[in-house]
ChimeraX commands (.cxc) that place a marker at each C-alpha (Angstrom):
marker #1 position 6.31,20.14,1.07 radius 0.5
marker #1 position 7.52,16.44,1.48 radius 0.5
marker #1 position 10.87,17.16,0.51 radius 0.5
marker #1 position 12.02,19.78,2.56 radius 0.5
marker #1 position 9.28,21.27,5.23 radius 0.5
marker #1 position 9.57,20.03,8.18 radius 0.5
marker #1 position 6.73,18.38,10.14 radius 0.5
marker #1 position 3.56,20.71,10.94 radius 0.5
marker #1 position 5.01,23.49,8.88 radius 0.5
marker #1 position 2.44,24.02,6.36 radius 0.5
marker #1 position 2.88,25.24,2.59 radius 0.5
marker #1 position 1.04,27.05,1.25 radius 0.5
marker #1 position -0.27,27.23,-2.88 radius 0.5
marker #1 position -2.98,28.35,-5.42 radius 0.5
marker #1 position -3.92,31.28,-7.12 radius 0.5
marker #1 position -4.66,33.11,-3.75 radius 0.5
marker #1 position -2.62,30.68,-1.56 radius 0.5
marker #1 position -6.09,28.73,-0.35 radius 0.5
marker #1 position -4.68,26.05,-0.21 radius 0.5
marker #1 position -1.86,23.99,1.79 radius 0.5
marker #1 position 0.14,20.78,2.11 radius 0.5
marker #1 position 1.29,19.89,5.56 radius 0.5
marker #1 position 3.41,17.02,6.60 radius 0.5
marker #1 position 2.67,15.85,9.78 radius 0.5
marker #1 position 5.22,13.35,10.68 radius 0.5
marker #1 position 8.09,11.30,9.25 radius 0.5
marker #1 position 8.85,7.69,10.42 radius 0.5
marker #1 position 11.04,4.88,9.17 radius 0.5
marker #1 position 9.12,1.86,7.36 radius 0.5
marker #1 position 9.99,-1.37,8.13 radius 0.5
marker #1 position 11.98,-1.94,5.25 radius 0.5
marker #1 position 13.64,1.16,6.50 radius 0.5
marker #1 position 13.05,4.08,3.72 radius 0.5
marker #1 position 11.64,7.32,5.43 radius 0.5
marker #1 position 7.72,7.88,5.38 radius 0.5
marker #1 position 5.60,11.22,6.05 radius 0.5
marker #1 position 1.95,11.22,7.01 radius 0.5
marker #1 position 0.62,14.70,5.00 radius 0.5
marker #1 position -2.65,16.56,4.76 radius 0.5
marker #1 position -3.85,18.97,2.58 radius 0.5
marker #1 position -6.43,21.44,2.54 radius 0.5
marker #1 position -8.44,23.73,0.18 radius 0.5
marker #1 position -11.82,24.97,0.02 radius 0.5
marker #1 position -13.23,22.10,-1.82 radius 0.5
marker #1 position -11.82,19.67,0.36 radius 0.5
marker #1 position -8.22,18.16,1.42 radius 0.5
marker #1 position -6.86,14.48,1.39 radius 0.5
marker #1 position -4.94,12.72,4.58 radius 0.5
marker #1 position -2.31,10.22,3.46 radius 0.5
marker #1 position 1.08,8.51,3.70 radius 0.5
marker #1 position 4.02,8.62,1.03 radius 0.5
marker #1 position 7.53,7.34,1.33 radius 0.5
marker #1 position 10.56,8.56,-0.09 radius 0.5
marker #1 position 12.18,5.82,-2.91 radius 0.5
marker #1 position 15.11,7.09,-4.40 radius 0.5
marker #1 position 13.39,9.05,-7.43 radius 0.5
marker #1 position 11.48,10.98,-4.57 radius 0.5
marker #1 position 8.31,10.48,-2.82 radius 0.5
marker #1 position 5.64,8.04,-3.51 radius 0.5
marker #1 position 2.15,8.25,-2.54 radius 0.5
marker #1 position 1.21,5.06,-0.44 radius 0.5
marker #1 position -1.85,5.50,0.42 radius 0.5
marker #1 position -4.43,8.48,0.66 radius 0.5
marker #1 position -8.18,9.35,1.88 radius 0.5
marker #1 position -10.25,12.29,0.98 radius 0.5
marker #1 position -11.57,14.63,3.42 radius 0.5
marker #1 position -14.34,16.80,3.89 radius 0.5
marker #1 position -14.44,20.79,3.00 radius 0.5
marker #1 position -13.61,23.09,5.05 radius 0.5
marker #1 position -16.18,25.05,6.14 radius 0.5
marker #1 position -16.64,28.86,6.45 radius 0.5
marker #1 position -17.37,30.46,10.38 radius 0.5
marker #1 position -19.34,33.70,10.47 radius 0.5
marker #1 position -15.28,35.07,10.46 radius 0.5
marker #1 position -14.35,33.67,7.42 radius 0.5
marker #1 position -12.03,31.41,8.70 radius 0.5
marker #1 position -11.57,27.80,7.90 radius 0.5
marker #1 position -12.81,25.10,10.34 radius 0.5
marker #1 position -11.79,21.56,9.68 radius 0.5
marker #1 position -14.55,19.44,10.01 radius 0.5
marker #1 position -13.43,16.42,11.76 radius 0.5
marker #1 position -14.60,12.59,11.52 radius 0.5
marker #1 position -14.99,10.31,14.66 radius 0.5
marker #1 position -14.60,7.24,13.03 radius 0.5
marker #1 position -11.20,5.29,12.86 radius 0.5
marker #1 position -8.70,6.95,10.37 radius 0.5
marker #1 position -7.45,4.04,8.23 radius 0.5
marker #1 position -4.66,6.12,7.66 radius 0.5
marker #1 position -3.61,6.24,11.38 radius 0.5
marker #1 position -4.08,2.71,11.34 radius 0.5
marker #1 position -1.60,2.22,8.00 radius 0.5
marker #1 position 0.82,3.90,9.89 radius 0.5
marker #1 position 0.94,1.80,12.93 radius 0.5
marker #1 position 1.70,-1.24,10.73 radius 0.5
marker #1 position 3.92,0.54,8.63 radius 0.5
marker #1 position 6.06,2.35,11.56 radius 0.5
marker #1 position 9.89,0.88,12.54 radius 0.5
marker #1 position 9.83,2.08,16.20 radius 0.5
marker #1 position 8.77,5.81,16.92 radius 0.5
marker #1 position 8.18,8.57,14.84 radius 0.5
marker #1 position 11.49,10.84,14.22 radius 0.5
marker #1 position 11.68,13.63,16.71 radius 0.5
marker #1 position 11.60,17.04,15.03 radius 0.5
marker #1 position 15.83,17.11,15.15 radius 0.5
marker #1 position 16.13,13.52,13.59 radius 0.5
marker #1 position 13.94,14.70,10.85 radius 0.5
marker #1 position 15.94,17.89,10.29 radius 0.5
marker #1 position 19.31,15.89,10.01 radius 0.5
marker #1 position 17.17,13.40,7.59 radius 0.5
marker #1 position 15.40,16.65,5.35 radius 0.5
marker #1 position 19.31,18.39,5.45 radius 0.5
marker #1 position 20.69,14.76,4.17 radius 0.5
marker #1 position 18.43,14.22,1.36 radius 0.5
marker #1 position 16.54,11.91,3.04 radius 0.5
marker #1 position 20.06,9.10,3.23 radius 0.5
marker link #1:1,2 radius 0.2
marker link #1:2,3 radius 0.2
marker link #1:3,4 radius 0.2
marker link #1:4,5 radius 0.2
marker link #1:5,6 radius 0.2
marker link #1:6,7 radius 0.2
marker link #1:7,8 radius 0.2
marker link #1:8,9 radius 0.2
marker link #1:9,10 radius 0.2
marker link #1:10,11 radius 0.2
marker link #1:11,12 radius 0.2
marker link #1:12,13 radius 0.2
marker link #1:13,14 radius 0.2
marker link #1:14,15 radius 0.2
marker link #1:15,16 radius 0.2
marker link #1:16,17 radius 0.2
marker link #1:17,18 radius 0.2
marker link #1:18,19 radius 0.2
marker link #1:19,20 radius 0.2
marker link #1:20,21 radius 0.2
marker link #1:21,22 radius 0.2
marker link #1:22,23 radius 0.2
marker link #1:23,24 radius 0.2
marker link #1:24,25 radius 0.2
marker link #1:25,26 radius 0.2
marker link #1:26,27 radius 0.2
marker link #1:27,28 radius 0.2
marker link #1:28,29 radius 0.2
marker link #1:29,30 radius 0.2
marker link #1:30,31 radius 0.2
marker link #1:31,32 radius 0.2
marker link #1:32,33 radius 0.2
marker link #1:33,34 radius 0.2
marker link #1:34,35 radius 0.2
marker link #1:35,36 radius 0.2
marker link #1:36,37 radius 0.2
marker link #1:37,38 radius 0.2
marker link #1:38,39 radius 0.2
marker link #1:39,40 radius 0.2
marker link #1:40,41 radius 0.2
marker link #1:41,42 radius 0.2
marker link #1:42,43 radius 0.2
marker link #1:43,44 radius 0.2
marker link #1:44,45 radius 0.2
marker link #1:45,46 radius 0.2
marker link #1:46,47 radius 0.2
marker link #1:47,48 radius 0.2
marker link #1:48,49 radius 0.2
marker link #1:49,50 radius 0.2
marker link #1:50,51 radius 0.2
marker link #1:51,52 radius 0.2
marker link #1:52,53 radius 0.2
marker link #1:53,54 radius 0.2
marker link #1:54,55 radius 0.2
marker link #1:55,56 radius 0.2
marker link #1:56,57 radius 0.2
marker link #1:57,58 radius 0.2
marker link #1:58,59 radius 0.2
marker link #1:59,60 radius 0.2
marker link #1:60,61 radius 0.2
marker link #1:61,62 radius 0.2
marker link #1:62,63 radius 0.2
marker link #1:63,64 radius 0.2
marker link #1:64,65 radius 0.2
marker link #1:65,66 radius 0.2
marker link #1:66,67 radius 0.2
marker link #1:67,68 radius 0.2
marker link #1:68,69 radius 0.2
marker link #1:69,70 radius 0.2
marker link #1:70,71 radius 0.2
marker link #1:71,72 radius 0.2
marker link #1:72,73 radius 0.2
marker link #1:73,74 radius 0.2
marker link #1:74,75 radius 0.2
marker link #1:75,76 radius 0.2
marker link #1:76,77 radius 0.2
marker link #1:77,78 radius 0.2
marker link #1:78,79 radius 0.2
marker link #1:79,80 radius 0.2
marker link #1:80,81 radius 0.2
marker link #1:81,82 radius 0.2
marker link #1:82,83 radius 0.2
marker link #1:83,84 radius 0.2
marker link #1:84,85 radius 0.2
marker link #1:85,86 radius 0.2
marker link #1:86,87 radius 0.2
marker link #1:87,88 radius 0.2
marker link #1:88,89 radius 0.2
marker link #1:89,90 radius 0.2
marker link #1:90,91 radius 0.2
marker link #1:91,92 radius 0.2
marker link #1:92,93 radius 0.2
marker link #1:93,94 radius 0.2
marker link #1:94,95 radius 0.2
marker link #1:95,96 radius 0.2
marker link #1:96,97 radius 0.2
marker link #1:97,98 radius 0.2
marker link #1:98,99 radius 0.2
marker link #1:99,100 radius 0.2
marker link #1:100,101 radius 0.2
marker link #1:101,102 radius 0.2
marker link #1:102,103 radius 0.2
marker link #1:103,104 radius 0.2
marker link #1:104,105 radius 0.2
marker link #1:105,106 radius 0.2
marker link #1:106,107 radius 0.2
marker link #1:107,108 radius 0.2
marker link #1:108,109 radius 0.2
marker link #1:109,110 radius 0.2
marker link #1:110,111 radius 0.2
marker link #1:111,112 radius 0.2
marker link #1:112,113 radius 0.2
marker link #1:113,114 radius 0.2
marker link #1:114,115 radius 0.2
view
């Protein structure tokens, strides 16, 4: 998903596709390699993180749990949310060279291999 899906385009995988990775958005670290903010989701929970590309591919920089989806009387997923700061969000801001890439930046980056 990292590699080559572009920001809120979600991918889906498991058994019964229940589950998904989504990157969220792509930025340039201060040392200038590209980072994505991801989440993933599954029944049993889903993680929020960071990872940033090195040459051998992405690395995981930092990553939180979060809490299980939960079922609606339709069967569909809900996302239970937090109010409490995201230290994740907060990573980011430190982490972030100027502004997140707009979605056309990040599609010549993805189409580049990420040079």
């Amino acid at each position: 998903a990292l590699e080559t899906s572009a920001s809120q385009e979600a991918v889906r995988f498991g058994v019964e596709n229940e589950a998904s990775a989504t990157p969220l958005t792509t930025f340039r670290a201060e040392d200038g390699i590209f980072c994505r903010e991801f989440s993933t989701s599954a029944p049993e929970g889903g993680s929020h993180g960071i990872a940033c590309r090195k040459n051998s591919g992405w690395r995981i920089k930092a990553v939180v749990a979060t809490a299980p989806a939960r079922t609606s009387e339709t069967d569909m997923f809900i996302t239970a949310s937090d109010s409490t700061a995201d230290p994740i969000s907060t990573m980011i801001m430190t982490m972030m060279e100027g502004d997140a890439l707009s979605l056309s930046d990040e599609a010549d980056a993805i189409n580049g291999d990420w040079k």
